[in-house]
C-alpha positions as CSV (number, residue, x, y, z in Angstrom):
1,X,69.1,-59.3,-11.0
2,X,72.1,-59.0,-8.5
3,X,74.7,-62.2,-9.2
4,X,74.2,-63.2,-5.5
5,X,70.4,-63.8,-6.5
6,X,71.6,-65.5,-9.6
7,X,73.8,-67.7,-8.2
8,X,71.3,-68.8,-5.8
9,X,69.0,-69.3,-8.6
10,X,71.6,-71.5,-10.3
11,X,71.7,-73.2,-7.3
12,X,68.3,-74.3,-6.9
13,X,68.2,-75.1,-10.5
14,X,71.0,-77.3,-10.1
15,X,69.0,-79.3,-7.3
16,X,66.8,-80.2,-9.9
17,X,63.8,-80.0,-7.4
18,X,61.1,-81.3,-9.9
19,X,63.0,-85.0,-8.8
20,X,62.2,-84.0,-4.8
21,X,58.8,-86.3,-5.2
22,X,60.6,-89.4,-6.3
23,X,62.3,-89.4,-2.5
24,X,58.8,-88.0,-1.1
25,X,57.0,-90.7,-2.5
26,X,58.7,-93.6,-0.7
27,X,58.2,-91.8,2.7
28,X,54.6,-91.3,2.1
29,X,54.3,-94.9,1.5
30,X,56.6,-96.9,4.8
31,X,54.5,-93.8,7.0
32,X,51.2,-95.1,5.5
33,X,52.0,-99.1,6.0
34,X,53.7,-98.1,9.9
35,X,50.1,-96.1,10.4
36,X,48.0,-98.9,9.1
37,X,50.1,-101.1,11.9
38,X,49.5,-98.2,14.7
39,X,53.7,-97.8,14.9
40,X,53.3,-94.5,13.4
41,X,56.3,-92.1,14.6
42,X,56.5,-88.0,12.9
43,X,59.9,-87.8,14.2
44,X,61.1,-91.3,12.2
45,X,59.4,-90.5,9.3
46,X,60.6,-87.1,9.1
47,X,64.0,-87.8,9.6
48,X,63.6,-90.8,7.1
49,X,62.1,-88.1,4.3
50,X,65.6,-85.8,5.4
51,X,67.9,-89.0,4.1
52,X,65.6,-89.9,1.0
53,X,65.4,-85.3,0.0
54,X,68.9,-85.3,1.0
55,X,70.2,-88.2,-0.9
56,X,68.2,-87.1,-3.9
57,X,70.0,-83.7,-3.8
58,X,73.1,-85.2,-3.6
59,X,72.6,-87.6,-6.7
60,X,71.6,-84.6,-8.9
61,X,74.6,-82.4,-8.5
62,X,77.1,-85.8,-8.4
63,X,75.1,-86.6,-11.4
64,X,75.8,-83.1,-12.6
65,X,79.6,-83.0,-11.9
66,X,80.6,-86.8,-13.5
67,X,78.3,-86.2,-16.5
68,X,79.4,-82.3,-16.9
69,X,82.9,-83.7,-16.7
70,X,82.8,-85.9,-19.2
71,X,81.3,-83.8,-21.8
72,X,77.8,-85.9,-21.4
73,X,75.5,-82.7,-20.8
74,X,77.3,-80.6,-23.9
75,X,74.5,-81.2,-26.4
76,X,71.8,-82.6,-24.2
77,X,67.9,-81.2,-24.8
78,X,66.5,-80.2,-21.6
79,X,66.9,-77.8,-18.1
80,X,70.6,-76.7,-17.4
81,X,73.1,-78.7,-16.2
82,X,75.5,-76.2,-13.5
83,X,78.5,-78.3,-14.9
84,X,78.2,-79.3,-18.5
85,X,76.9,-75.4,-19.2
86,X,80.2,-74.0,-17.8
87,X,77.8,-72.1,-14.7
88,X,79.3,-73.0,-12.2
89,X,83.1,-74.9,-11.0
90,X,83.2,-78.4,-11.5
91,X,84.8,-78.9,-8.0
92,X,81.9,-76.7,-6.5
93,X,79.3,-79.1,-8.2
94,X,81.2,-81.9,-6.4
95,X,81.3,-80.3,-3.0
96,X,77.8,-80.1,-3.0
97,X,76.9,-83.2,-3.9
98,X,79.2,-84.6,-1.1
99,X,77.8,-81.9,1.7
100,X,74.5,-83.6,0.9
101,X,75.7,-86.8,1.2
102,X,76.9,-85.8,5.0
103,X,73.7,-84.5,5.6
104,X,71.4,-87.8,4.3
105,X,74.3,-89.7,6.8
106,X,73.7,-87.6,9.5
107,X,70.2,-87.5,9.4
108,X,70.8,-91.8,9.1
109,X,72.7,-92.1,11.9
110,X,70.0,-90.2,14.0
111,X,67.9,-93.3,13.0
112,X,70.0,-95.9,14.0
113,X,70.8,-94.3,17.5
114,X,67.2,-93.9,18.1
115,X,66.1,-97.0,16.9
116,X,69.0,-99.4,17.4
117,X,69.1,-100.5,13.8
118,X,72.9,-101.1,13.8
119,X,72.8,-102.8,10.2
120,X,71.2,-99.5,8.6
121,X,74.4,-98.3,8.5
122,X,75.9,-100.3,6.0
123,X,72.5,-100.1,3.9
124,X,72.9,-96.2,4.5
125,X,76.6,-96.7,3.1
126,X,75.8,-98.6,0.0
127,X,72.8,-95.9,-1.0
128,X,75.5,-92.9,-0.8
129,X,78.0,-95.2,-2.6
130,X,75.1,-96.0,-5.1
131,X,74.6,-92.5,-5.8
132,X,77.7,-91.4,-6.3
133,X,78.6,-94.2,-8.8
134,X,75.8,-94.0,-10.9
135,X,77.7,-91.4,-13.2
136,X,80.8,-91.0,-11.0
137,X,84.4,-92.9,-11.0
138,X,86.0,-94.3,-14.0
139,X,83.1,-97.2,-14.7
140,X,80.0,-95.7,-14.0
141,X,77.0,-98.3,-13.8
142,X,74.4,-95.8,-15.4
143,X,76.2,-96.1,-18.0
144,X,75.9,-100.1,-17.8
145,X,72.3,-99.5,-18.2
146,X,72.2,-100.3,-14.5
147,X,70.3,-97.1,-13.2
148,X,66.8,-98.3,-13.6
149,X,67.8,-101.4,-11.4
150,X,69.6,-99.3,-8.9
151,X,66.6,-96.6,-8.5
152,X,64.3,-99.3,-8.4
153,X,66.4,-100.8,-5.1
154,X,67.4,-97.3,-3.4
155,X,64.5,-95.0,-4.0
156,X,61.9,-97.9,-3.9
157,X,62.6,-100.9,-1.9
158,X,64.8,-99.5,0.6
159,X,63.5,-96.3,0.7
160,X,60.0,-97.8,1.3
161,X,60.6,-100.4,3.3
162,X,63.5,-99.1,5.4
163,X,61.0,-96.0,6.5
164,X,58.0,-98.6,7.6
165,X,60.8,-101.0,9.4
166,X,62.4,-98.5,11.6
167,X,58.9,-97.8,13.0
168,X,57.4,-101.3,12.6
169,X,60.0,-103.1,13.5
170,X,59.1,-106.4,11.6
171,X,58.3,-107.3,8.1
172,X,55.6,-105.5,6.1
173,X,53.5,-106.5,3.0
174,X,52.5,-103.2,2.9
175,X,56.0,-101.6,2.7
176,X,58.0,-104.2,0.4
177,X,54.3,-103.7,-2.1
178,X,54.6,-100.0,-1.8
179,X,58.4,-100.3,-2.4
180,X,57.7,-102.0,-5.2
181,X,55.0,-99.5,-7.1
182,X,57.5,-96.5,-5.8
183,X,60.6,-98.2,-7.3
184,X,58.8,-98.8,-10.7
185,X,57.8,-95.3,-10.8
186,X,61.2,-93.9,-9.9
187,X,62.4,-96.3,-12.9
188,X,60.0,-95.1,-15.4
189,X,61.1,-91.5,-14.2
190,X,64.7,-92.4,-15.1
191,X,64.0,-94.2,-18.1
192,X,61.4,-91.6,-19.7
193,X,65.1,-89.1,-19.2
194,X,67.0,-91.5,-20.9
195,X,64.7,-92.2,-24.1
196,X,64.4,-88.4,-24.5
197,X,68.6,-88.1,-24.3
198,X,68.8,-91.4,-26.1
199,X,70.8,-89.5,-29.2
200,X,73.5,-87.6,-27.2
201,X,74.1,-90.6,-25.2
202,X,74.7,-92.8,-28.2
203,X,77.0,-90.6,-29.3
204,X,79.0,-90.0,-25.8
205,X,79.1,-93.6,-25.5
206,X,76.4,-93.3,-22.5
207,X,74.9,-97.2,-22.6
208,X,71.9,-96.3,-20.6
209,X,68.9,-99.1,-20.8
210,X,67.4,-97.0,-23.2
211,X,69.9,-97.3,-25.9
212,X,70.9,-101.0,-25.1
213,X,67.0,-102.0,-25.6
214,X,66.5,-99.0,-28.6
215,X,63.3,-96.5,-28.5
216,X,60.6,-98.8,-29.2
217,X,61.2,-101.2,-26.4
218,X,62.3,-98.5,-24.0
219,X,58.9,-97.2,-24.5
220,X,57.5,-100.4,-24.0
221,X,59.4,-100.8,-21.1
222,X,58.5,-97.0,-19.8
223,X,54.3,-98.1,-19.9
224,X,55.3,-101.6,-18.2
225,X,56.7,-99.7,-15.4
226,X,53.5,-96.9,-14.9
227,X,50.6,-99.0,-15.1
228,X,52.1,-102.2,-12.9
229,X,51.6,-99.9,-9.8
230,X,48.1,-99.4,-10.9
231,X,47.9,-103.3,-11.2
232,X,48.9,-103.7,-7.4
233,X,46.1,-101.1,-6.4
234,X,43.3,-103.9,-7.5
235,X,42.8,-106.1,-4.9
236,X,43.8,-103.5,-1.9
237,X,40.2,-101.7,-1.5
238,X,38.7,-104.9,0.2
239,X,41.1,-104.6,3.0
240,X,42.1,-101.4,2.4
241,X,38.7,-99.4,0.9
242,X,40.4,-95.6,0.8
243,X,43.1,-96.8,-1.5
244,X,40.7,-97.0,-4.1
245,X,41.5,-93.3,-4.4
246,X,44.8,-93.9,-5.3
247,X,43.4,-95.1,-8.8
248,X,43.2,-91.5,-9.5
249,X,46.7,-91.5,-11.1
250,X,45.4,-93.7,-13.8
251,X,44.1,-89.8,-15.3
252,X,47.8,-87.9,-15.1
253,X,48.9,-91.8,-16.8
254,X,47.1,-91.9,-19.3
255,X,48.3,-88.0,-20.8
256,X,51.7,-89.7,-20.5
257,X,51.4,-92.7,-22.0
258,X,49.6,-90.8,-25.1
259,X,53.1,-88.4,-25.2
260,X,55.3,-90.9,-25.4
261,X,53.6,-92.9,-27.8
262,X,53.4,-90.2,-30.3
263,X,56.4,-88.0,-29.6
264,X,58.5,-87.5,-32.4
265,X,61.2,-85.2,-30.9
266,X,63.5,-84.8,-27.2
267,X,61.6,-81.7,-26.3
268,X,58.2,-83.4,-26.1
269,X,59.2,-86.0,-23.6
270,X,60.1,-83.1,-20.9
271,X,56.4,-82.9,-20.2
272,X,56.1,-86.8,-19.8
273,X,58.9,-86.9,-17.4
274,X,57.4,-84.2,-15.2
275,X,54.2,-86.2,-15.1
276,X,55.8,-89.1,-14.3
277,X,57.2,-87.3,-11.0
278,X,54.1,-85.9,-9.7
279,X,52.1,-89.3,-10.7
280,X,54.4,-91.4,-8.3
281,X,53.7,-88.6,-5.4
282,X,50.4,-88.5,-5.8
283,X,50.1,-92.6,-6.2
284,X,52.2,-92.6,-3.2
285,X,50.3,-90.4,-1.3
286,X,46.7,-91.7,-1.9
287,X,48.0,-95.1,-1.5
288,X,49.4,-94.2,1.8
289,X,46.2,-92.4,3.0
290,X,44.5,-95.3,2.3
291,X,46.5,-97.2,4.1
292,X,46.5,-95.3,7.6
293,X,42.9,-94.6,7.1
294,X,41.9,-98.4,7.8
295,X,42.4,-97.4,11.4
296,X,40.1,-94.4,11.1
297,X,37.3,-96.3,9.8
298,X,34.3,-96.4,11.2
């Protein structure tokens, strides 16, 4: 393998790509709720899915640099870290995350020009500062055991919502519900991470949610936050009849909730967490079809 093609490998790796449908799933959602209210747009939503890939980018290789830096990644269980494993330059890490962060801007401030949304661009603001504060700067709230919250705002509510108003152009049931299931997704995500690293961050003095609230009612917390989407699927199909496909996820949840119940060591909970990911895409997804398709029906 040439080292071009390795770097580039490293690269992608560093992206951490099996996160992309956390910042899919919102999209998939605000398009679904703007369809069901005929103010569907392709060009919004695309450039909406641009800030929420872009964004999520970003936050993996800041979340790389501040936690390589720090010494957080040097004895964690799981896929590599460019940083903590010495791969690549810390300051390169950085760059990255910050050239991504231009990007998800750029691709914001397309929005607000075509839309006229002037106050986007302090909620675009406070989602790059949100991501880069997570692990970055000398008081990092992820290690508050403030991540959960913040995911549950950025990559569900806003996300969600912000992607049906720039096309609706009013408030949204649809939206701030879907906003809700994505964001409690993109938590569980998060927190399924941080009960598998829950050891190494005790010991790095990493006070994520997990190890303020200990294994047993992280993993309490982690089922709380899969199956309440599922609860706000149940009285949808009377208005809505195609999102009773959505209920479908309930089969990659249950796998899951079974794994983290009974695992015993870090390594198991890898599985979980991928799980977890493509369970909120394809709740978010379904849920969305079924929404646009109320104005298909028959």
């Amino acid at each position: 393998m040439s080292k071009r093609k390795k770097n580039v490998q490293l690269w992608i790796e560093g992206a951490r790509l099996r996160t992309l449908p956390l910042a899919i799933a919102p999209i998939a959602i605000g398009a679904g709720a703007s369809a069901s209210a005929n103010q569907f747009s392709l060009g919004l939503t695309l450039l909406a899915l641009a800030v929420a890939l872009f964004l999520q980018i970003g936050v993996n290789y800041a979340n790389d640099y501040s936690d390589g830096i720090r010494g957080t990644d040097d004895k964690r269980v799981g896929p590599l870290r460019l940083t903590g494993s010495k791969s690549v330059k810390p300051q390169a890490v950085k760059n990255a995350a910050f050239i991504f962060f231009a990007l998800a801007a750029l691709a914001g401030l397309a929005i607000v020009l075509l839309t006229q949304h002037w106050w986007f661009l302090p909620v675009g603001a406070a989602s790059i500062v949100a991501a880069w504060f997570y692990t970055g700067g000398k008081n990092p709230y992820g290690y508050a055991g403030l991540g959960e919250l913040a995911v549950f705002i950025f990559f569900g509510l806003v996300a969600t919502y912000g992607t049906a108003y720039i096309q609706i152009g009013r408030f949204d049931l649809n939206a701030l519900l879907g906003g809700t299931a994505t964001g409690l997704f993109a938590s569980a995500v998060l927190m399924v991470n941080n009960i598998r690293d829950i050891d190494t961050d005790k010991h790095v003095g990493k006070r994520t949610l997990a190890v303020k609230l200990g294994k047993r009612w992280a993993k309490a917390l982690f089922f709380a936050m899969i199956w309440l989407p599922m609860g706000l699927l149940v009285a949808y199909p009377v208005i809505y009849p195609a999102t009773f496909f959505a209920w479908a996820v309930a089969f990659m949840l249950i796998p899951v909730t079974l794994i983290v119940a009974t695992a015993k060591t870090p390594k198991e909970l890898i599985l979980a967490l991928k799980l977890t990911s493509f369970a909120a895409l394809g709740y978010a997804l379904l849920f969305g079809f079924g929404l646009a398709a109320i104005n298909f029906a028959i």
